[in-house]
Structures are given as C-alpha cells and as structure tokens.
SEZA-348750 format. One line per field, with one value per residue (C-alpha): residue in three letters; x, y, z; residue number from 1. Coordinates in nm, 3 decimals, always signed. Example, Ala and Ser with C-alpha at 12.3 -4.5 7.8 and 13.67 -1.06 7.14 Angstrom:
2
type	c(ALA:SER)
east	c(+1.230:+1.367)
north	c(-0.450:-0.106)
up	c(+0.780:+0.714)
seq	c(1:2)
//
This chain:
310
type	c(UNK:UNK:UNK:UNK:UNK:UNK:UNK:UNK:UNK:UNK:UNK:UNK:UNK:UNK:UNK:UNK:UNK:UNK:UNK:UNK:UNK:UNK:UNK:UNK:UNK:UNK:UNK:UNK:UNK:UNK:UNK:UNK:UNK:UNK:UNK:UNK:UNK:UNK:UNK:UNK:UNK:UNK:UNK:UNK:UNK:UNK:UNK:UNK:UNK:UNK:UNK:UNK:UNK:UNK:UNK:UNK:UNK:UNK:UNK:UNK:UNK:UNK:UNK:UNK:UNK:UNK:UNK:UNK:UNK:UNK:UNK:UNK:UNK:UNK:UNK:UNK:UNK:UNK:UNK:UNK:UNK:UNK:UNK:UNK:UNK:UNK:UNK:UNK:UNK:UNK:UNK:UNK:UNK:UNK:UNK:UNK:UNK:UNK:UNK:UNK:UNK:UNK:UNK:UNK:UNK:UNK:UNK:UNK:UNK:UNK:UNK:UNK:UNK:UNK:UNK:UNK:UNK:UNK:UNK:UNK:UNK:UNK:UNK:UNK:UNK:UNK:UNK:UNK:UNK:UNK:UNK:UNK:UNK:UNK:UNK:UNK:UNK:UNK:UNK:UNK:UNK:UNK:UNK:UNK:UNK:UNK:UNK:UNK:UNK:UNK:UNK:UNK:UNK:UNK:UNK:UNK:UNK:UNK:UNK:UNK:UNK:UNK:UNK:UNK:UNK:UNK:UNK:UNK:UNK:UNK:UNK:UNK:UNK:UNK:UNK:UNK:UNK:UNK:UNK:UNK:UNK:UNK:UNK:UNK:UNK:UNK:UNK:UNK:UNK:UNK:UNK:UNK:UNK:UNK:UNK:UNK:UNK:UNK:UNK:UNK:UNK:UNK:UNK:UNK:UNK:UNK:UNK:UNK:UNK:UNK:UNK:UNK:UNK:UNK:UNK:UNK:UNK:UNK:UNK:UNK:UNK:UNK:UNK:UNK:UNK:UNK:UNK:UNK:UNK:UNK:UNK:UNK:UNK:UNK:UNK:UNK:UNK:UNK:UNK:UNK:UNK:UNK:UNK:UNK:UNK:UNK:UNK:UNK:UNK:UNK:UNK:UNK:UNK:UNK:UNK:UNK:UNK:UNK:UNK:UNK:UNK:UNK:UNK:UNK:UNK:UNK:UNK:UNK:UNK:UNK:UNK:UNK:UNK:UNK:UNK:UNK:UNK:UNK:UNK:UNK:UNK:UNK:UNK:UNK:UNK:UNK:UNK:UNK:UNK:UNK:UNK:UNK:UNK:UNK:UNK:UNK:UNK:UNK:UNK:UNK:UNK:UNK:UNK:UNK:UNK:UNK:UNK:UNK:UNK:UNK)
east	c(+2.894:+2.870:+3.196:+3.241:+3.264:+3.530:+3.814:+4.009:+4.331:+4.605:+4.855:+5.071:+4.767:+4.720:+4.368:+4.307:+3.895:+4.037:+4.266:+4.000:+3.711:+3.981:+4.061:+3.712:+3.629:+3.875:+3.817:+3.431:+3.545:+3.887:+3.826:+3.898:+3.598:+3.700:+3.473:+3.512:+3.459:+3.097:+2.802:+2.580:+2.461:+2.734:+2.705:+2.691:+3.016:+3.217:+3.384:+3.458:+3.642:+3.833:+3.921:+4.039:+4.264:+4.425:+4.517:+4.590:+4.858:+5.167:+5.046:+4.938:+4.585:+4.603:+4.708:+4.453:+4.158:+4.137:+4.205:+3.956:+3.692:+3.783:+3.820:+3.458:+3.294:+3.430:+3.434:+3.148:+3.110:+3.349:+3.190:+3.194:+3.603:+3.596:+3.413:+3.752:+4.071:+4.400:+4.534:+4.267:+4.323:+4.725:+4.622:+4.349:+4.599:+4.809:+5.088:+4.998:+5.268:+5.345:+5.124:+5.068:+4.809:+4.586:+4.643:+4.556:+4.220:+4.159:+4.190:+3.997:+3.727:+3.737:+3.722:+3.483:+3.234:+3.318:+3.295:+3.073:+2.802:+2.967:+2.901:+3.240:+3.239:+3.189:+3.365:+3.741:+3.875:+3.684:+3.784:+4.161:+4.099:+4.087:+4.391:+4.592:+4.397:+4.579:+4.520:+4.535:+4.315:+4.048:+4.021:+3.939:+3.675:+3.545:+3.568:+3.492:+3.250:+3.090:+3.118:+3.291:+3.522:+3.803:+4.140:+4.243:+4.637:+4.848:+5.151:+4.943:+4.788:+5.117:+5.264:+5.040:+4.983:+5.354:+5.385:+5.100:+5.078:+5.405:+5.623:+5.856:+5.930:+5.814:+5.709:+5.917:+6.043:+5.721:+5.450:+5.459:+5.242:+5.271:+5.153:+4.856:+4.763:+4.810:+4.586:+4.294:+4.313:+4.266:+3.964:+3.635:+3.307:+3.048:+2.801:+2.388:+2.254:+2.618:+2.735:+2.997:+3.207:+3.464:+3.501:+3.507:+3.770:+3.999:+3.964:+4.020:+4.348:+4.469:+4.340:+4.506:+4.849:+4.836:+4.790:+4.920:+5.081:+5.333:+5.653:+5.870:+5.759:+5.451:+5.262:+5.233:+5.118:+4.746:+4.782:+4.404:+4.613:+4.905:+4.834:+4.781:+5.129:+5.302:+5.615:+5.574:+5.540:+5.904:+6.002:+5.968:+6.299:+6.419:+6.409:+6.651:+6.627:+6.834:+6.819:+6.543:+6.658:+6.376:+6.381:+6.586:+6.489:+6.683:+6.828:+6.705:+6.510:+6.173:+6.248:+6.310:+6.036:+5.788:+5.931:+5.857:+5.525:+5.435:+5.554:+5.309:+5.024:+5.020:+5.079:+4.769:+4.938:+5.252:+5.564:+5.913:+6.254:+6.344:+6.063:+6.112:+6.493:+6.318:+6.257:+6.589:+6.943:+7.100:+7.037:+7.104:+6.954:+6.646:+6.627:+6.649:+6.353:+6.182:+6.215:+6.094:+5.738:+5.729:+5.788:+5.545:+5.262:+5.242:+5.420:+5.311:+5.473:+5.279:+5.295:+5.706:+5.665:+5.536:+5.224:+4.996:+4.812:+4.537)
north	c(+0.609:+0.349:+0.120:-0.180:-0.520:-0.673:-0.769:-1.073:-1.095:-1.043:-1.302:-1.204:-1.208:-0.870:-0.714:-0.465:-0.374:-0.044:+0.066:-0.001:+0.209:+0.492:+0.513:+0.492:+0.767:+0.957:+0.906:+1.037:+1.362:+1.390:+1.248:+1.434:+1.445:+1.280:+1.185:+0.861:+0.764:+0.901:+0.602:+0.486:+0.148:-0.113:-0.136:+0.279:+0.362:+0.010:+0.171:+0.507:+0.344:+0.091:+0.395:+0.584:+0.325:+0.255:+0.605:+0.615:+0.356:+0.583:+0.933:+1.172:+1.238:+1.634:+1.480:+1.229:+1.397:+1.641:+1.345:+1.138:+1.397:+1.437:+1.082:+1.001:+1.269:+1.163:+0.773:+0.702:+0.360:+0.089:+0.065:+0.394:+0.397:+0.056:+0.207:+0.419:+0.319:+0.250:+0.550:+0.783:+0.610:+0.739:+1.073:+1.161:+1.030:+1.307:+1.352:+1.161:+0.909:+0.555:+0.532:+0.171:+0.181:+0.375:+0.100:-0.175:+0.067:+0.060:-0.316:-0.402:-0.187:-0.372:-0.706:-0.618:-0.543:-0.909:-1.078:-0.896:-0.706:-0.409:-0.450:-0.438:-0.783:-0.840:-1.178:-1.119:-1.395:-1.255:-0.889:-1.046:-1.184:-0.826:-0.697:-0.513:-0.587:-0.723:-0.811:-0.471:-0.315:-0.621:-0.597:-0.210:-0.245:-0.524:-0.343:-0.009:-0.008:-0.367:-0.352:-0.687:-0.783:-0.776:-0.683:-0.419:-0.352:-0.034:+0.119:+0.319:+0.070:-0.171:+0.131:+0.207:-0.180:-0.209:+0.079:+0.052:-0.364:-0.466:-0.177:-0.103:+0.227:+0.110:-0.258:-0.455:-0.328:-0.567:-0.694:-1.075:-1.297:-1.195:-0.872:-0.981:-1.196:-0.945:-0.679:-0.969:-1.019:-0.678:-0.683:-0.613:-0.804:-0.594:-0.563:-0.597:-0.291:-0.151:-0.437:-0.139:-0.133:-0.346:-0.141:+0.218:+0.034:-0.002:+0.318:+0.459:+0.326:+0.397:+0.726:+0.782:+0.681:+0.911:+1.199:+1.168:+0.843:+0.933:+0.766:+1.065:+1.329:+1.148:+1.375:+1.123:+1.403:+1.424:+1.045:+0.886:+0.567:+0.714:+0.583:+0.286:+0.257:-0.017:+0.169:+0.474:+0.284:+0.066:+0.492:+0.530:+0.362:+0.372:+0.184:-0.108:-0.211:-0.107:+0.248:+0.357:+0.569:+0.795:+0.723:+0.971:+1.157:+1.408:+1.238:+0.904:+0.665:+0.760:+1.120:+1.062:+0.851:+1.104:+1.369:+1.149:+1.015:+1.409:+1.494:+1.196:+1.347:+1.683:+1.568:+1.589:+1.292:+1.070:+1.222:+1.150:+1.096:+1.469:+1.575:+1.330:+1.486:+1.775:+1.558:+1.486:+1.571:+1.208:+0.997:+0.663:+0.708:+0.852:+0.573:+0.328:+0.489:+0.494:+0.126:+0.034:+0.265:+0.048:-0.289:-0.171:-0.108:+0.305:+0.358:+0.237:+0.277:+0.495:+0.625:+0.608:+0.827:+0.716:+0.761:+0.673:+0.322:+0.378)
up	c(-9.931:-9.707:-9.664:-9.867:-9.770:-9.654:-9.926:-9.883:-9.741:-9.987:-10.047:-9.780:-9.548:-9.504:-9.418:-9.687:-9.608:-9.470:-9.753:-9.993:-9.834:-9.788:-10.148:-10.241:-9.986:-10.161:-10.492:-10.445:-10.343:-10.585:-10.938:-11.219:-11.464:-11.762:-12.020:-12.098:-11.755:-11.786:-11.698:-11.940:-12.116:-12.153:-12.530:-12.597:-12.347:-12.430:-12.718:-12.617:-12.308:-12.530:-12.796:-12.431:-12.291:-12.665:-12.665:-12.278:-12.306:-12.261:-12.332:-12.064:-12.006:-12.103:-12.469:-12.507:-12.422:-12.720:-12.906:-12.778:-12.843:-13.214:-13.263:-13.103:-13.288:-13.629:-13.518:-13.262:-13.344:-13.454:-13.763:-13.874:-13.831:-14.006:-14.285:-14.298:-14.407:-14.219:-14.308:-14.191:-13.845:-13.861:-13.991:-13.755:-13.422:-13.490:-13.244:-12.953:-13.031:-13.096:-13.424:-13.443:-13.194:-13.446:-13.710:-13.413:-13.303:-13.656:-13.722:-13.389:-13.507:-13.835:-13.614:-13.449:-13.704:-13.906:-13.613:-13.333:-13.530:-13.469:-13.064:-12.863:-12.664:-12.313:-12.313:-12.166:-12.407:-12.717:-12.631:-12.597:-12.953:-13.092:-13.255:-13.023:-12.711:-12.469:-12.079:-11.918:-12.232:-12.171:-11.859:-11.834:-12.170:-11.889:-11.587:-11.653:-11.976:-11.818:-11.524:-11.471:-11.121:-11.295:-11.157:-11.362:-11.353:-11.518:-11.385:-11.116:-10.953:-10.960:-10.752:-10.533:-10.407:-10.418:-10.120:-9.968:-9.940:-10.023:-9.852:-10.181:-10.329:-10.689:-10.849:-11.040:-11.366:-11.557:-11.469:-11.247:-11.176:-10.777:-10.855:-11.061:-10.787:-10.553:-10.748:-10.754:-10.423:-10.320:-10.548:-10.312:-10.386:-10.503:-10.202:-10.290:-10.489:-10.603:-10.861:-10.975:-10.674:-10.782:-11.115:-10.915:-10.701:-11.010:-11.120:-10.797:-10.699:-11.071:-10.971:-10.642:-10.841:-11.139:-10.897:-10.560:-10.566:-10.831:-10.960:-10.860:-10.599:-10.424:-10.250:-9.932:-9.691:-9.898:-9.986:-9.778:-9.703:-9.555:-9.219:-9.357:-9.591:-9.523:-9.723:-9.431:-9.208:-9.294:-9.309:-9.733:-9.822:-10.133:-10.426:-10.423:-10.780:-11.074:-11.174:-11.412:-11.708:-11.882:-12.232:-12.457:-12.745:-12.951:-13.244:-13.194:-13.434:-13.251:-13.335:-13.685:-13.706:-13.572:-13.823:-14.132:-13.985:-13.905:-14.279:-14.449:-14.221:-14.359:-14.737:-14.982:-15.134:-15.179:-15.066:-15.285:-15.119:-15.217:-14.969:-14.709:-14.666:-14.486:-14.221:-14.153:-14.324:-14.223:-14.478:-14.364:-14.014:-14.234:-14.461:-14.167:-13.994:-14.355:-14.369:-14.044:-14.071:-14.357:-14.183:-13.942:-14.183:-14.094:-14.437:-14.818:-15.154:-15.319:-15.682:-15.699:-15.358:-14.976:-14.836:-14.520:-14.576:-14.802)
seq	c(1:2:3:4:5:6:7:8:9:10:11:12:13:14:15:16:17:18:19:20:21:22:23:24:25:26:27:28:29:30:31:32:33:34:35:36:37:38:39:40:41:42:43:44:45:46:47:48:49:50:51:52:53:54:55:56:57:58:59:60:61:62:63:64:65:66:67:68:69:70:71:72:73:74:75:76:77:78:79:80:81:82:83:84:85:86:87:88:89:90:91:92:93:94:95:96:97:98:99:100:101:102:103:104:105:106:107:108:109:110:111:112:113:114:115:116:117:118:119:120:121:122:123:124:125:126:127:128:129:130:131:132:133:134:135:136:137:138:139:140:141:142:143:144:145:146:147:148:149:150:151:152:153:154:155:156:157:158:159:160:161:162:163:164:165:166:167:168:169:170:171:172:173:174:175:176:177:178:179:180:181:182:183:184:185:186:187:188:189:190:191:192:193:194:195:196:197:198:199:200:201:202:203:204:205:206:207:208:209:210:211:212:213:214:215:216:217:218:219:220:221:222:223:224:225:226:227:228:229:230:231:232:233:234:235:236:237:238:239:240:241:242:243:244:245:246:247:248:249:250:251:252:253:254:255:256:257:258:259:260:261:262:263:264:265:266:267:268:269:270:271:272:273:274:275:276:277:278:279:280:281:282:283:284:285:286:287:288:289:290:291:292:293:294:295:296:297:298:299:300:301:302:303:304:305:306:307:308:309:310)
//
C-alpha cells in the first residue's frame, strides 16, 4: 500500500504523515475480520454499521457480534424492525446491556422510514436528527458505511492520539473540544484513486487502541508507532489525573435492573409483582428499579401486571 499523503500538522504543530502510514501499514496486516466492517454499496452496508456501533457503544466486541448477526438476519433493513414493535427491539437485545439503546435503534429505524424512505442518510446533520444518534454514531454511519472524511472519535482513538501526539498516559475524563480538533487534524486527505483512506484511517487507529493500545496493560513493545510515541519518548509517565474507578456491580440499581429486564424477556406475557420478587428479595430497591424501567420507557403496565413495550 503505498503511503498516504501528507496529513496536516496537528494543533500543536506536530508532523503526523509518519504515524499515520504506520498505523495504516499495520492495520492491513492486523485487523480482525468483523463483519460489519465488510465493503459494499453505501446504501446496503449503512445500516448494518449504524445497528454495529449502537450496539458497540460500551459492550465488548465478542458480545456484540452474535448479536449483530441475529439482529441483521431478523432486521436487515430499517423497515423491517420498524414494522416491529418497541418491545421486540428489548427482547431480541438480550443481555448485551444498557437496553435503551434497542428502544433508540428501534425509534431511529422508525425515523428513518417516515422521513428517509427507509434509506439511512448520508447527511451528518440529518443522521444527527435520528433518535439516539449522536456525534460519534454519525460520524462512523458517515465514515465507515459512506465513506465521508470525517473525524471519527471513541475512547480508542482519544487514547491513542493522547500518547502518541499529546504524550499523556490517557485523555481527559470526556471528550473536549482540543481533542476533537486534534483527531481532525490528524485526518489524512484521501489521495486520487483511494477516496476511502481517510475512513480506513479511523478505523485503524480505533483499531490499534482496542488491541494493543489499551487502557490498562498496553502492549507498547508490538505497538507500529512506538518509535514514534511521543508518551515513550517523555519515558510512559503516568497518568496525572484523578483516579478512575471501574464501575461496580453486585447489588446495585443496574443489577436489579438487569434482573427484572431479564425476567420481562423470558415471560410469554405480563408479569405481576408476585413474580417480579424473584428478581430480587428487596423490595424497595426493587420497586425503585421497577419505576425507573418505567420512566425510561423499557417497562409498560400491562393487564394489572408489567410487560416489555408492546
């Protein structure tokens, strides 16, 4: 593959041609095969990649991908899941977590049938418009299903820039604007005859993050930019930010939550309260949890029981 062209400075003036032909070097020879990354026509492969970064969006790949498959084959258009109800959408995501995002696939599907003939938008702002589709999400439907020079920014990318550009051990806790306009910048031009490059760069770089350029344990001796790091090069010091604490689980709301939403799943119909205490034996923490599926729309009344959203 023959090197790109050269990609403008970053803000802080930095020359970063070199970093982005290494990471595209590498990414030739190391990425995984996943199949919503598969090429094909813009329209065909826009909403398998949008129903892929929905699910994406804080559950590991190894989850989603069964997922995705079972999802495509019983969805493979936004229309046909629109045709569906909301419920459906909660049933079929099963346990891959935070549930909303099926009801917001499910009413961007809808959206997009009412207001896009049932064709997933190129336009960044009318993507944006969908429900649940925010920046990041538009600008990988754009980038990756489009082909569009967009800068495309998740957690993986933020990282990597922030070593290998910026010298820090890890970004800033969210997203800034600096960061943004750091990922743009380091956004090549797509040379005559490969109008994709830009694209492959984003995916690439989120590549090189999610498996070498990891939050904890980076595997900096087969990173391609090593030599190149401007965090090994200041000798990889550590994070000077607040602490990060993973998120906990046992006996939380999110647990109960899960438990109730995993009950309602697996029901032919509409469960009473007497059922839903098999979910959990604390009955105000349960009823708490109960009301806030509810506020979130995951939850109806249903015939002096609860049910999934018809």
């Amino acid at each position: 593959m023959p090197p790109p062209p050269s990609a403008p400075a970053s803000p802080g003036g930095e020359d970063t041609s070199e970093l982005v032909s290494a990471v595209l070097r590498w990414y030739a020879a190391h990425a995984r095969d996943l199949p919503w990354r598969h090429p094909g026509p813009p329209d065909e492969i826009a909403w398998p990649v949008l129903v892929s970064e929905v699910m994406l969006q804080q559950t590991p790949v190894a989850r989603v991908e069964p997922a995705w498959r079972a999802w495509l084959e019983r969805w493979p258009s936004p229309a046909a899941l629109a045709a569906d109800g909301p419920g459906e959408a909660v049933r079929a995501w099963g346990r891959l977590g935070y549930p909303r995002r099926a009801l917001r696939l499910h009413a961007a599907a809808v959206a997009v049938v009412e207001r896009h003939g049932g064709r997933v938008p190129s336009d960044q702002a009318e993507l944006r418009a969908l429900p649940g589709v925010g920046a990041y999400t538009a600008a990988a439907v754009g980038a990756f299903a489009f082909g569009q020079r967009v800068a495309v920014v998740d957690t993986n990318v933020r990282r990597v820039l922030a070593r290998a550009v910026q010298g820090r051990a890890e970004p800033a806790p969210a997203l800034t604007a600096a960061e943004t306009a750091l990922a743009a910048s380091v956004l090549p031009q797509a040379p005559p005859g490969d109008p994709r490059l830009p694209a492959r760069w984003s995916v690439a770089v989120m590549e090189l993050g999610a498996l070498v350029c990891t939050a904890r344990a980076p595997r900096c001796g087969a990173c391609p930019v090593a030599d190149l790091c401007a965090w090994q090069r200041a000798g990889a010091p550590p994070d000077d930010g607040p602490a990060r604490r993973g998120q906990a689980w046992h006996g939380t709301d999110r647990q109960v939550r899960g438990r109730l939403m995993a009950l309602l799943r697996e029901a032919p119909g509409p469960l009473d309260d007497a059922a839903l205490r098999a979910a959990w034996d604390d009955d105000g923490q349960r009823e708490r949890c109960l009301a806030s599926l509810v506020a979130d729309g995951l939850v109806v009344p249903s015939g002096g029981g609860w049910s999934l959203p018809l």
